[in-house]
N, C-alpha and C positions, 0 to 999 in steps of 0.2 A: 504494500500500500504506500502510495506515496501525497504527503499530505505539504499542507501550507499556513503559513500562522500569520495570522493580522492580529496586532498586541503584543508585544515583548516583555509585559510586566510581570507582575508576580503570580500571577495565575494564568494568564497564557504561556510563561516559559516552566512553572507546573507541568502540565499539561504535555507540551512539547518534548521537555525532557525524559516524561516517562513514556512516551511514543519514540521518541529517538532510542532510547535506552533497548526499549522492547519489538527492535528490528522497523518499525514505521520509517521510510526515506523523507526527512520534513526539508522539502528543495527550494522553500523561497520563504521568506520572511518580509511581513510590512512592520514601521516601526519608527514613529516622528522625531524618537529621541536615537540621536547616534550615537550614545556610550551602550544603548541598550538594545541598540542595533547589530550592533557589532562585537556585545556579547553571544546575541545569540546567532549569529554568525560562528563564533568560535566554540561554543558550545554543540551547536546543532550539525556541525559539520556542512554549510551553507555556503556556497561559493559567494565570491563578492558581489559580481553579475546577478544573482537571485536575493540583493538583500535591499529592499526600498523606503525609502521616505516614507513612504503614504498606500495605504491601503489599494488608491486607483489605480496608480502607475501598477504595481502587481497585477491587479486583474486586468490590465491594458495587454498583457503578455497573454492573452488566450489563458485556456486552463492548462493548469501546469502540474498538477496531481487529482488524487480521487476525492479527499476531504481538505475543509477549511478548519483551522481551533479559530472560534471569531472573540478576541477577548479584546477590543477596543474598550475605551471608551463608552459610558453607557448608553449615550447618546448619539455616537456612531453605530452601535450596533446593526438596525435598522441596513443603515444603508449600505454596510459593509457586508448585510447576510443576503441581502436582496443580489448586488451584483454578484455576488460567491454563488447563489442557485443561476443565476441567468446565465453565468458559465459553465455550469454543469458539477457542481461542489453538492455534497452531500455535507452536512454543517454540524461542528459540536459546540454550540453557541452559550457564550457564559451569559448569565444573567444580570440583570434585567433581557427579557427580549428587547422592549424598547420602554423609553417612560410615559410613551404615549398607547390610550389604547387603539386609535386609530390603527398606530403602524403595529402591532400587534398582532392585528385578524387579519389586518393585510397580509404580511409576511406569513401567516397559519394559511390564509386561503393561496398565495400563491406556489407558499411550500407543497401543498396537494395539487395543485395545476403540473406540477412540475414533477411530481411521484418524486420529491426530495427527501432525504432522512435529514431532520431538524432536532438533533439530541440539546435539550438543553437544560444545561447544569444545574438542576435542581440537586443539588449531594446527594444530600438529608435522606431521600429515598432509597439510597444506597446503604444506608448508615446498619447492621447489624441490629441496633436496638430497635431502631425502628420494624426492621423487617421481623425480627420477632412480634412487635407487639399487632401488626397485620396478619400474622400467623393466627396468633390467639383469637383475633377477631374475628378473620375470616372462618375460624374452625365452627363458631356460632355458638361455643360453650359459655361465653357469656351473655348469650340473647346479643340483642342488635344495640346499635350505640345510641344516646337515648340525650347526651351533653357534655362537652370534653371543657378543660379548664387549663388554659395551653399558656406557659411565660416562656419568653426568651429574653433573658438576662443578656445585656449587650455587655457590664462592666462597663464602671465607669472610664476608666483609664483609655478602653476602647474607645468608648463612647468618643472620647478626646481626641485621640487620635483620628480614626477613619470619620467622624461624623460632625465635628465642628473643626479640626484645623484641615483635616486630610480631603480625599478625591472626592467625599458623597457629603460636602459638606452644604451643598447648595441645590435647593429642590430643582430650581430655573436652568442649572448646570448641568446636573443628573439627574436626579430624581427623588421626589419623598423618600422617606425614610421606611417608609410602612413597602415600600417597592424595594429600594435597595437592598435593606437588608432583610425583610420579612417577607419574600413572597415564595422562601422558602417555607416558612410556619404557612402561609395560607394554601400552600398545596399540599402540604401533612395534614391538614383539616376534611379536606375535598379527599386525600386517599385514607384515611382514617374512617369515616364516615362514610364514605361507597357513594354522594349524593352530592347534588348541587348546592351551591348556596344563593336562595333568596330575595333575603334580606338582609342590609348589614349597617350597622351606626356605628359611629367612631367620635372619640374625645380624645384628646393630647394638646402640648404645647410645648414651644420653647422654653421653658423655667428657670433653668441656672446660668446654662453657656452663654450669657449676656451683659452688656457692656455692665447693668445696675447693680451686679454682683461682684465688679472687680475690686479689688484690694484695694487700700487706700494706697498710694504711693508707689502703683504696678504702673508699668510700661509697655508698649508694645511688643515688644520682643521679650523673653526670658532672660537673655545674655546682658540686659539694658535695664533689669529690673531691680530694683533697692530692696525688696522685699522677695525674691524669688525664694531666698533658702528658708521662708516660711510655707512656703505654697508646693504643695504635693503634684504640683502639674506641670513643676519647670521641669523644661525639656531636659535637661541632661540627665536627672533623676529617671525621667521617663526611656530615654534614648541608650543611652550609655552603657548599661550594665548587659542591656543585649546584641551585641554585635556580632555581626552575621547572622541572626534569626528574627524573624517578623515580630515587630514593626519595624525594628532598628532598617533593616533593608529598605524599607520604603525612602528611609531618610536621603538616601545616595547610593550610587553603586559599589565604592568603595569602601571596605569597612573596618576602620581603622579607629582609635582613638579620635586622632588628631582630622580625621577628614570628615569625620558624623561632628564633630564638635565646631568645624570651619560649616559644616551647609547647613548646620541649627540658626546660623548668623542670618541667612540669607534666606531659607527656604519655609514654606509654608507652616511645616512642624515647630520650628522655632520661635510661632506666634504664642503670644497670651491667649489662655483660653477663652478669656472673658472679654477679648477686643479684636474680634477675627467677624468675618465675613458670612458667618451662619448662620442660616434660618430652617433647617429641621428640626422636628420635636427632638426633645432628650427623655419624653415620657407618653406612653400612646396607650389604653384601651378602647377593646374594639367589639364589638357583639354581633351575632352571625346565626341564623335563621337558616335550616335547610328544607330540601322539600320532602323528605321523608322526618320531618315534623324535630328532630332531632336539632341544640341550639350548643353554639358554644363562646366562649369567651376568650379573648386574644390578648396578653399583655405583653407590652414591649419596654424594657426598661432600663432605661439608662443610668440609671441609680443603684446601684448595685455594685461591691466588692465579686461577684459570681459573677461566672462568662459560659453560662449553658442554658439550655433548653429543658424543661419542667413536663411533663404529662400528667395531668389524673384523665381518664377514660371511664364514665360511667354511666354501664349497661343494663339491662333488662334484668340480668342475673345475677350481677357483680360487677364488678370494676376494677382497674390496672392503674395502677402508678408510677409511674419511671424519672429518670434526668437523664444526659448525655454526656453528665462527668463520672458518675460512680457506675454505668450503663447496667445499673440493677432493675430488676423489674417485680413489682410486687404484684401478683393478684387477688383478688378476696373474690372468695363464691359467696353468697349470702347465704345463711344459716336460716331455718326457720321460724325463729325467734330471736329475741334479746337474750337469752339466758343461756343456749346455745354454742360449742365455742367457738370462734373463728374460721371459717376453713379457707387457710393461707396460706399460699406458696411465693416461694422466692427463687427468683434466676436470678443467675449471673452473667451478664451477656457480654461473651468474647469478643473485644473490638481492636486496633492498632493501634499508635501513637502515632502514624503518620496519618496528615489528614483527613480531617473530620472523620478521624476515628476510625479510618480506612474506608471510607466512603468514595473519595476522590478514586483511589486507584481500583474501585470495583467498578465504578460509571466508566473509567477508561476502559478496564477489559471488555466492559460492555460495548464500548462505541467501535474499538480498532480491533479487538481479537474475537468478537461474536455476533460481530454482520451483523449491526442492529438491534439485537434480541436486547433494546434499552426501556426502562421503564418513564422515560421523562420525555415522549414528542413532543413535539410543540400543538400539538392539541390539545394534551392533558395540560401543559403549562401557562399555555393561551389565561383559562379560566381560574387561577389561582393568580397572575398578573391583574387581570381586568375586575378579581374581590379587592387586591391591594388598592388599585387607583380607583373604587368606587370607595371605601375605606376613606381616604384622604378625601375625596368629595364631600363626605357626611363630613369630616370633622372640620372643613373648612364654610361649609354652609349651614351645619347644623341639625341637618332634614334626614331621615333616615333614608338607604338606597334600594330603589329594586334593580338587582341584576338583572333581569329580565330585562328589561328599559332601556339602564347602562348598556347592556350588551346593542340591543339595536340602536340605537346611538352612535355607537361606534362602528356599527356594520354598513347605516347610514351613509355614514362618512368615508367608508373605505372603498 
């Protein structure tokens, strides 16, 4: 198989490298930044001739392999998966599809015009735990799902990083927050559940990350700031102690003391948190209505020392509880009474330490070593995008949403 990557950052050269690693020929690379062009150039084994500026110039060259990785920009997406099918690319497209849902059903309807395979990066559903707790569901030993009560813990520190100083820190640039980073949770709801959703209303807001909460006597930058060595969110404290592993990477390519310490001066991450250019929630509930009568509830929270994903699942017959750090999973049958005792079981579910818990490298086997046989088309993902940005509808007008409506809305328009 020989493939092509538009995106050289940290999850398109993921991606890449474990495709190049496991025999996939990746013969052309797009890539706006030349230091991380020309990484992966030498990583990838990429001649010079196949490594370009810009996504177009690449597909200007005809098709040049069998798939595309499309990890642009979120906001490129869109149009970088559009020209990848119209030259004949079967697409493993990261997420967001796009922030809009217009170009969304677009891109779903023309992906079927075109009999294209549109895998896109939803993990989560690769994730071990999760795939067990679909097991238990689908076995029907707990009756049918009846209400789920779903948190994903961003941490704060994250929070800081990726979603007020870093790439999703801007709705108008990328995309809500309830998209960017949640439209993972809104597709574990829709396959948790077997069913559509509804209905759905949303509350959140910006709260902390804002200018009225900065320190007295803070500065723009960390480096410049008289009070930084009180403030748990100067950069170096943040940046420093991780070098060569994410986030610290994001800071710069090279990862040195002295060279994450020189591009905190200059670069985005070396903002104050509290005088940066951000307008996503740092805290979101969301309520959701399905059509087989079952409801569940969404929180998203930036406030939080935890960086995982929460489950309670509760059934007809019983109920499941889980998270994504300890990947334990509790279930309880119901008893016939109060006085009755418990009847509880505990798994332990076997997952990696590399990415999302080994999720990442099980969607690759699926996309490059098992011809498709992937759980995440871009039909199933269409409709867990377009709950997120009706989601963000409600919370910005107040009005509760029917998918149903939203959906023709945007078909409308496509």
């Amino acid at each position: 198989m020989k493939c092509v990557l538009i995106g050289a950052g940290s999850r398109g050269m993921l991606y890449a490298r474990w495709a190049h690693e496991h025999g996939v020929e990746i013969v052309a690379a797009a890539e706006p930044r030349a230091d991380r062009l020309a990484q992966a150039g030498r990583e990838l084994c990429i001649p010079a001739e196949r490594l370009f500026p810009d996504a177009e110039a690449l597909f200007a060259c005809g098709k040049l392999g069998d798939t595309a990785i499309i990890a642009s920009l979120d906001r490129a997406h869109f149009g970088h998966a559009m020209l990848a099918m119209e030259r004949g690319y079967d697409l493993l497209l990261e997420k967001p599809i796009s922030p809009s849902g217009w170009e969304c059903v677009t891109l779903e309807r023309r992906a079927l015009e075109l009999g294209r395979k549109v895998t896109v990066c939803h993990v989560m559903r690769y994730h071990a735990l999760v795939a067990a707790i679909r097991e238990i569901l689908d076995s029907g030993e707990l009756g049918r799902v009846v209400n789920i009560k779903h948190t994903e813990n961003v941490g704060n520190w994250h929070m800081a990083h990726s979603f007020v100083r870093g790439n999703w820190h801007s709705s108008g640039e990328t995309a809500p927050i309830i998209l960017a980073k949640s439209c993972h949770d809104m597709d574990l709801l829709l396959w948790f559940t077997q069913a559509h959703c509804t209905r759905i209303a949303a509350f959140g807001s910006l709260d902390y990350f804002c200018a009225a909460n900065a320190p007295a006597g803070s500065a723009e930058r960390c480096c410049d700031c008289a009070v930084a060595g009180q403030c748990r969110f100067e950069a170096a404290k943040v940046y420093l102690p991780g070098l060569g592993a994410w986030p610290t990477d994001m800071v710069c390519l090279e990862q040195t003391e002295a060279a994450v310490t020189e591009a905190l001066r200059t670069s985005p991450y070396g903002r104050c948190v509290f005088r940066c250019d951000n307008d996503v929630c740092d805290h979101m509930s969301v309520a959701m209505e399905f059509d087989t009568g079952a409801t569940a509830t969404f929180t998203l929270n930036g406030h939080s020392d935890r960086m995982y994903r929460q489950f309670h699942i509760m059934c007809t017959e019983g109920e499941l509880e889980a998270d994504d750090r300890t990947n334990r999973l509790t279930i309880r049958r119901f008893p016939a009474n109060g006085t009755d005792p418990e009847l509880v079981e505990v798994r332990q579910i076997e997952t990696s330490g590399i990415g999302h818990g080994g999720s990442d490298l099980v969607m690759m086997e699926d996309f490059f070593l098992r011809d498709g046989a992937d759980r995440s088309s871009v039909t199933l993902s269409v409709e867990s995008h377009l709950m997120a940005l009706a989601a963000e509808e409600s919370r910005v007008t107040g009005q509760v949403v029917s998918l149903d409506e939203f959906r023709k809305k945007m078909l409308q328009n496509a």
